[in-house]
C-alpha positions as CSV (number, residue, x, y, z in Angstrom):
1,X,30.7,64.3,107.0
2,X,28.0,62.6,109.0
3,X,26.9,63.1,112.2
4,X,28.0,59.3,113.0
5,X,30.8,59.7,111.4
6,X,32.1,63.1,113.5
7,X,31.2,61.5,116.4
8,X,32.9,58.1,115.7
9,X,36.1,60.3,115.8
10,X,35.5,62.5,118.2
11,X,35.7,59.3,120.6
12,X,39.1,58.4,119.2
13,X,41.7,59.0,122.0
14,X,43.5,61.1,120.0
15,X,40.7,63.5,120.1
16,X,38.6,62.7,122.8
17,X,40.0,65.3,125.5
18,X,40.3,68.4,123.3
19,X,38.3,71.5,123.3
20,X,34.8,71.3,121.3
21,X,36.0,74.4,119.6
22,X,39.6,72.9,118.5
23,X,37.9,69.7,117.6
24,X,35.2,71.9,115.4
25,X,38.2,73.9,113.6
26,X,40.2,70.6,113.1
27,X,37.3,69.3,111.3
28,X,36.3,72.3,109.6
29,X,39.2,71.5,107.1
30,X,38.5,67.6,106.8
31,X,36.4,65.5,104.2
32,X,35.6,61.7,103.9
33,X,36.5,59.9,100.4
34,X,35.3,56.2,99.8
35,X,38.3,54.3,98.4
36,X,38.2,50.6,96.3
37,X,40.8,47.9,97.1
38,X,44.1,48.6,95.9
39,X,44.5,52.4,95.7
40,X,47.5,53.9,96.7
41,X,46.5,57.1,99.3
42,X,50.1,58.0,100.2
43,X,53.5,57.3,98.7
44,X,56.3,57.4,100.7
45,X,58.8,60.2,100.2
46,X,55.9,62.4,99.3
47,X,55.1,65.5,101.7
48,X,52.5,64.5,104.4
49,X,49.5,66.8,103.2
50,X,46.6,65.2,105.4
51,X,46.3,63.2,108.7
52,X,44.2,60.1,107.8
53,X,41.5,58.0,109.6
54,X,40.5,54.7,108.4
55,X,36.3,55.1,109.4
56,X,36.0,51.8,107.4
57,X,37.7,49.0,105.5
58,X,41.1,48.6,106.1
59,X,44.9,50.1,104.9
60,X,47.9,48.5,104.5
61,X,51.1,50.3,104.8
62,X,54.2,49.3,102.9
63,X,57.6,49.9,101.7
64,X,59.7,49.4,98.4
65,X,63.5,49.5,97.8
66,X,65.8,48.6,94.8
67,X,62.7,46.3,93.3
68,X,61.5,44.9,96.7
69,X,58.3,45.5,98.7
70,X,57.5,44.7,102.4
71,X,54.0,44.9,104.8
72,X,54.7,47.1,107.6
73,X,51.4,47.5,109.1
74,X,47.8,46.8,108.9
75,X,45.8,49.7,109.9
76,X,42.3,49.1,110.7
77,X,38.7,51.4,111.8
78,X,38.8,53.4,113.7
79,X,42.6,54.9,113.8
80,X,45.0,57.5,112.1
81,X,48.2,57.2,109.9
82,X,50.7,58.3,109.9
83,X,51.1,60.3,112.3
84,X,54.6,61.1,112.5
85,X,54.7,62.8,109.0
86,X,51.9,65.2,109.9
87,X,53.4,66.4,113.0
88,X,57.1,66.5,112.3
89,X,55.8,68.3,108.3
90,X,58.3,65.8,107.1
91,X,57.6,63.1,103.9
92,X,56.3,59.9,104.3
93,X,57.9,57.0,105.5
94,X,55.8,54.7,103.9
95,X,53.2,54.4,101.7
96,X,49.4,53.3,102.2
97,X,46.9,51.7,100.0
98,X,43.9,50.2,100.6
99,X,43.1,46.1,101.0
100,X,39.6,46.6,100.4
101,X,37.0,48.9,99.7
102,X,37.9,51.7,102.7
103,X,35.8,55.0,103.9
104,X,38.7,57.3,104.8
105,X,38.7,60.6,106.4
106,X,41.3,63.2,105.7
107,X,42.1,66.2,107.6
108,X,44.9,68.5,106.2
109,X,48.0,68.4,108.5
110,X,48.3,72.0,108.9
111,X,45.9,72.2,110.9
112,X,46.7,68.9,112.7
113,X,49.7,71.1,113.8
114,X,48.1,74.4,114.4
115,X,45.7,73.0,117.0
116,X,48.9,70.8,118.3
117,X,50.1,74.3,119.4
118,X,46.4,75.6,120.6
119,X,45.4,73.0,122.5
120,X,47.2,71.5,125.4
121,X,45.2,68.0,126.1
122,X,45.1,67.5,122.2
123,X,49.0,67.8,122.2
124,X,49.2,65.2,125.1
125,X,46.7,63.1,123.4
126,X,49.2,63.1,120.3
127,X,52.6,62.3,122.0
128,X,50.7,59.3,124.0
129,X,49.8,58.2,120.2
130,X,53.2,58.8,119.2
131,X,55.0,57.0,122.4
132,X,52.7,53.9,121.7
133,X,53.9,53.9,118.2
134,X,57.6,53.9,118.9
135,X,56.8,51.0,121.7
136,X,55.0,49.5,119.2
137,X,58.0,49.6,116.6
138,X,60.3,48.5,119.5
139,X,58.2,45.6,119.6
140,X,58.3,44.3,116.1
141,X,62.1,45.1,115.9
142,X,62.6,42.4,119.2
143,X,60.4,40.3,117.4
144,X,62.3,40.4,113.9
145,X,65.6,40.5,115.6
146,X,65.8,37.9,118.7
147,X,63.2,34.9,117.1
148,X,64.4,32.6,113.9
149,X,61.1,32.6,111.4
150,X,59.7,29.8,112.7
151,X,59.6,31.1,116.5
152,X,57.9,34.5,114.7
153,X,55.1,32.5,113.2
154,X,54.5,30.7,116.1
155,X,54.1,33.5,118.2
156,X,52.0,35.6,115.6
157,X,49.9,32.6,115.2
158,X,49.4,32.7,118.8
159,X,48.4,36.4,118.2
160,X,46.0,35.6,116.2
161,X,44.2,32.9,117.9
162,X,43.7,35.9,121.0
163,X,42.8,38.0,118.3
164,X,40.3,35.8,117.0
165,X,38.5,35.0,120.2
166,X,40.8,32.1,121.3
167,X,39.6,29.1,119.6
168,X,41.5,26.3,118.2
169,X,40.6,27.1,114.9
170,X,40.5,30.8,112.8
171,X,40.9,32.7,109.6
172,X,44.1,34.8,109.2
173,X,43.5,37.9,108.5
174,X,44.8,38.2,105.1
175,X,46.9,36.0,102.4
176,X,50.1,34.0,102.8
177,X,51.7,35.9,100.4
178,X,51.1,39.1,102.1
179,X,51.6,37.2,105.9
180,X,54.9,36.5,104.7
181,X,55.9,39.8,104.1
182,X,54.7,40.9,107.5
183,X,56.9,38.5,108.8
184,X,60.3,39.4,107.5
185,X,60.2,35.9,105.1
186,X,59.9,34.7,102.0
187,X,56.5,32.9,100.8
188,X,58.3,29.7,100.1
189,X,59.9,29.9,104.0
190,X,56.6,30.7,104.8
191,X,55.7,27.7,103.8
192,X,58.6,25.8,105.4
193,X,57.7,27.6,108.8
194,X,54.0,26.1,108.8
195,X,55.5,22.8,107.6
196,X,58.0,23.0,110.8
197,X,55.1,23.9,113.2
198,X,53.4,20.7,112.5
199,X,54.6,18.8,115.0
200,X,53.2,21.5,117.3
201,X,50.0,20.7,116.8
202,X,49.7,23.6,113.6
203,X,47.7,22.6,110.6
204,X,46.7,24.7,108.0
205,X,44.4,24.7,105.3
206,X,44.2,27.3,103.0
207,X,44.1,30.7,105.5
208,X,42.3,28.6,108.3
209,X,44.5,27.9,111.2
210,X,44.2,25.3,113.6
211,X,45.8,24.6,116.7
212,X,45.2,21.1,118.3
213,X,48.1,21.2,120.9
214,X,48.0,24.5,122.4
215,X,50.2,23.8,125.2
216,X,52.9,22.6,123.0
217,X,52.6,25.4,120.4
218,X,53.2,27.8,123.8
219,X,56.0,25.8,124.9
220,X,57.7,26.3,121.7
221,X,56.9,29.6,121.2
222,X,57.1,31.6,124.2
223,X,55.2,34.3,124.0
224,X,56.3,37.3,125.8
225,X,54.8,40.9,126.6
226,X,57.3,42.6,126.3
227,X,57.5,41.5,122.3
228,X,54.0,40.3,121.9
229,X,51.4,42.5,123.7
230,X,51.4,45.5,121.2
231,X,48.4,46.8,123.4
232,X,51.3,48.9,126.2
């Protein structure tokens, strides 16, 4: 692995606090892989072999049932997944694959958990990770289950716009389709949602977003931190 590379993690707060000689034995096991778009890395219901960092690129993780398939998450450089699965030795939840072409790092989970029990600021550093993570899930449940579709667009749009620097006009980060998962909807109520947040001042064209009446597009959607700020 290079240098840049070991130190790019080594700043992650996950591993930032522990010993130099946990951290060097943690890594002693890892190896970085460059991965194409669209390759599967995990599937759920599959035993949680490695911890994974995304160095570069970026990692969607899904789920399927009975012939359907839904976004859960969009992991991006520089962060782990899943985390849960390594810790707990249990299968994964859900599976990963890449969006685009993706530099990932790998570290078996065995040791993940062997230096869990070795080194005391490294376990804190994990159950901060893991508490975020259920808020985090929390979050997107509230979201899902007190806002119609509509309400949940408008407030990821809003999202979005932060995300993007605040300007009245940006790029979503990936394609309708795939947005519409994300969102607990169909593409075709997708569609309808954008269509009802016209008189909001929404416009759309193609994955470019712009809002001309952002006052009104707040008054409608009433953002909230407790729902929308996935940063606490």
């Amino acid at each position: 692995m290079p240098d840049s590379e070991y130190r790019d993690i080594r700043k992650l707060d996950l591993f930032a606090q522990m010993a130099d000689d946990n951290f060097t034995s943690l890594m002693r096991g890892a190896y970085v892989q460059n991965f194409p778009a669209q390759i599967e890395l995990i599937t759920e219901g599959e035993p949680s072999d490695f911890l994974h960092i995304v160095i570069s690129g970026s990692v969607d993780l899904f789920s399927t049932w009975n012939g359907r398939e839904t976004s859960m998450a969009t992991v991006r450089p520089i962060s782990t997944f899943i985390l849960a699965a390594t810790i707990k030795d249990a299968p994964y939840l859900m599976s990963a694959r890449t969006l685009e072409k993706s530099r990932i790092a790998l570290i078996p989970s065995q040791d993940v958990r062997a230096i869990f029990d070795a080194d005391s600021n490294f376990a804190r550093a994990i159950v901060t990770e893991l508490a975020q993570c259920y808020r985090s899930v929390i979050k997107a449940q509230k979201d899902l289950k007190l806002r119609t579709s509509l309400e949940r667009l408008a407030n990821y749009l809003l999202r979005q716009q932060r995300h993007a620097g605040g300007g009245a006009a940006f790029e979503l980060d990936f394609e309708k389709r795939r947005l519409a998962s994300v969102l607990g909807m169909t593409p075709e109520n997708l569609s309808r949602a954008f269509k009802g947040l016209q008189p909001y001042g929404v416009s759309v064209t193609g994955t470019r977003i712009t809002i001309d009446s952002q006052a009104d597009l707040e008054r409608f959607a009433r953002p909230n931190p407790l729902i929308d700020d996935f940063s606490t």
